[in-house]
C-alpha positions in Angstrom: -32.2 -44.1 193.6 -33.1 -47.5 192.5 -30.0 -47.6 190.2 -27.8 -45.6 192.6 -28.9 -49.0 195.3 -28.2 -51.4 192.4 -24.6 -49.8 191.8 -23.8 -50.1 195.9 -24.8 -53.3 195.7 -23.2 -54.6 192.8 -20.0 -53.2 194.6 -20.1 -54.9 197.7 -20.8 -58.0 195.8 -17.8 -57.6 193.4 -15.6 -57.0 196.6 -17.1 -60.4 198.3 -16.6 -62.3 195.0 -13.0 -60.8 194.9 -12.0 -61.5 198.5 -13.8 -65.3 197.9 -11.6 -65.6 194.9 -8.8 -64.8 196.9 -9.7 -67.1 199.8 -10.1 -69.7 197.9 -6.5 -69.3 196.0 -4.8 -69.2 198.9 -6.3 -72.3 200.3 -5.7 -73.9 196.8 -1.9 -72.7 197.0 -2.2 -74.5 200.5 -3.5 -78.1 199.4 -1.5 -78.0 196.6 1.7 -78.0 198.8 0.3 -80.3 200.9 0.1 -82.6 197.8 2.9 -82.4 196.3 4.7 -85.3 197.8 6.2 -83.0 200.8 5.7 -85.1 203.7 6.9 -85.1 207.6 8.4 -88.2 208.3 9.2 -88.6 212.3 10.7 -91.4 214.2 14.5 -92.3 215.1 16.1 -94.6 212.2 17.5 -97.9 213.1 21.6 -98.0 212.7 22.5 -99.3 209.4 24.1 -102.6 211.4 21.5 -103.4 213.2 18.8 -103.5 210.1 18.7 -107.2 207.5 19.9 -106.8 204.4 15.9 -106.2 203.1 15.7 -102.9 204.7 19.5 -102.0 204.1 18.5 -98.4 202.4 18.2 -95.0 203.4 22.2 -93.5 204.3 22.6 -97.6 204.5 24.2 -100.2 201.9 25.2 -104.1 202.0 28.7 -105.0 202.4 30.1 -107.8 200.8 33.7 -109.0 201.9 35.2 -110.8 205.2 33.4 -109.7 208.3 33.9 -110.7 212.1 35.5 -108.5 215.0 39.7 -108.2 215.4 42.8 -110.4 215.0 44.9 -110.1 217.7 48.6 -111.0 217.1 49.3 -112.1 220.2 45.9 -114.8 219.2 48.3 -116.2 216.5 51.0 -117.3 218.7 50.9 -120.9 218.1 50.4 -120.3 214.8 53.7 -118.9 213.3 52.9 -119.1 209.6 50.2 -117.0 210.1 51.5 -114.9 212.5 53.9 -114.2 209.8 51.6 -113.3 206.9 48.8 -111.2 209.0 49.5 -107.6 209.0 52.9 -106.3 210.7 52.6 -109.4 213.1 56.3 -110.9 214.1 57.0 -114.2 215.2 59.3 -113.3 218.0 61.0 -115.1 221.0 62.5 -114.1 224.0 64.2 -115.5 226.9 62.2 -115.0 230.5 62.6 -116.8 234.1 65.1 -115.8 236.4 66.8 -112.5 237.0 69.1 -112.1 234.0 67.1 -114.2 231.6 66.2 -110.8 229.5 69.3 -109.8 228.6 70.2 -113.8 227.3 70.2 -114.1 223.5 67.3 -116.5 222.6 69.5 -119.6 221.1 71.2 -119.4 224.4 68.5 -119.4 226.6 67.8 -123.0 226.5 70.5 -123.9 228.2 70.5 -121.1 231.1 69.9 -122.2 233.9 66.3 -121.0 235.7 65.7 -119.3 231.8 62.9 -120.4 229.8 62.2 -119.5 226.2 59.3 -117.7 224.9 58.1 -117.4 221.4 55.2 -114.9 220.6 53.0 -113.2 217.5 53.5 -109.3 218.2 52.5 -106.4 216.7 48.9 -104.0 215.5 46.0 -105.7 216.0 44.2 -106.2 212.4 40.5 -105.9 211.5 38.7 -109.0 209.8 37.2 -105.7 207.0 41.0 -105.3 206.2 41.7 -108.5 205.4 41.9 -109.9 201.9 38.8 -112.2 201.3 41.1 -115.2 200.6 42.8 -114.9 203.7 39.7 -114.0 205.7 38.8 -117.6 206.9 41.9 -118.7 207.9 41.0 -117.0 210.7 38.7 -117.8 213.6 37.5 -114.8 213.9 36.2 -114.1 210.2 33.9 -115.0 208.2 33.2 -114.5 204.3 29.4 -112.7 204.4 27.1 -109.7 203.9 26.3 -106.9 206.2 24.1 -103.7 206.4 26.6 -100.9 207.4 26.6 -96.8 206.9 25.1 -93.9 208.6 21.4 -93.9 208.2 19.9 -90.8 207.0 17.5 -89.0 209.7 13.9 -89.7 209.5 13.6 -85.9 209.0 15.5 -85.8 205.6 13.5 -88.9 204.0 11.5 -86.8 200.8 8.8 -89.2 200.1 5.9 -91.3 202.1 7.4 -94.7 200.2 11.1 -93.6 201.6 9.8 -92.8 205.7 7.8 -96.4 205.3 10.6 -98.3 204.4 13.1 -96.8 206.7 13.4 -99.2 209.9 12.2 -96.5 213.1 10.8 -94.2 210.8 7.3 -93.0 210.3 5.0 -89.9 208.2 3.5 -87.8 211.0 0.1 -88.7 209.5 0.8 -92.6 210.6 0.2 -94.0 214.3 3.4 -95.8 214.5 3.1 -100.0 215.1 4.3 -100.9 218.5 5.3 -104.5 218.9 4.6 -106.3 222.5 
């Protein structure tokens, strides 16, 4: 009986060593894809123009050329040389005043009576981005610089803990975020 005991016992402690042995691979498989690099980086990414150029990464790259909002046509009106040189802008003039005054051919206009004439810049508004840099700051409105711009990538899709850090907004879920007051 005493060998009969000794077998039993040997069993049930080759079954507890087995099901430790798998315990304990499972919960190595488990750290071991918690260090791996695999991270969860939360947070809501700052858009790529509102970041400096130091954190210009992440969907986000620096732009280099002639920056600055639109150039109107009609804004180059008393300027007809470069009314003339910007885009599809025309230098055109027309006759206006009293009734009649439309129809009048501009050389004539002049001399009608009550007509006055009228010289404008018309045509599609241009951006300062598609202007050529050597023209860019000829006008008011432009300016030769650098500038963050793109579609930053989503805190969610950053793959390391160095790549959530340096995104502006973004944070690893094991991180108490900073608040600034």
């Amino acid at each position: 009986m005493d060998s009969a005991l000794r077998s039993r016992r040997a069993f049930i402690m080759t079954k507890t060593c087995l099901r430790l042995l798998l315990l304990a691979a499972g919960a190595t498989s488990i750290t071991h894809g918690c260090g791996d690099g695999s991270i969860e980086c939360l947070g809501t990414p700052v858009a790529c123009e509102n970041r400096n150029l130091a954190e210009c990464s992440g969907g986000c790259g620096v732009y280099e050329g002639c920056l600055g909002g639109v150039v109107s046509c009609e804004s180059l009106t008393d300027n007809r040389e470069l009314c003339i040189q910007t885009g599809d802008c025309r230098y055109v003039g027309s006759c206006e005043g009293v009734e009649g005054c439309d129809s009048t051919p501009f050389e004539a206009c002049a001399t009608a009576p009550g007509c006055v004439q009228v010289r404008r810049c018309y045509g599609t508004d241009v951006t300062c981005a598609n202007l050529d840099t050597d023209q860019c700051e000829l006008y008011a409105q432009c300016e030769l610089g650098e500038e963050c711009r793109g579609s930053a990538a989503a805190c969610g899709d950053l793959e390391s803990n160095a790549a959530c850090l340096d995104a502006p907004g973004c944070f690893p879920a094991n991180v108490t975020p900073s608040v600034a007051y």
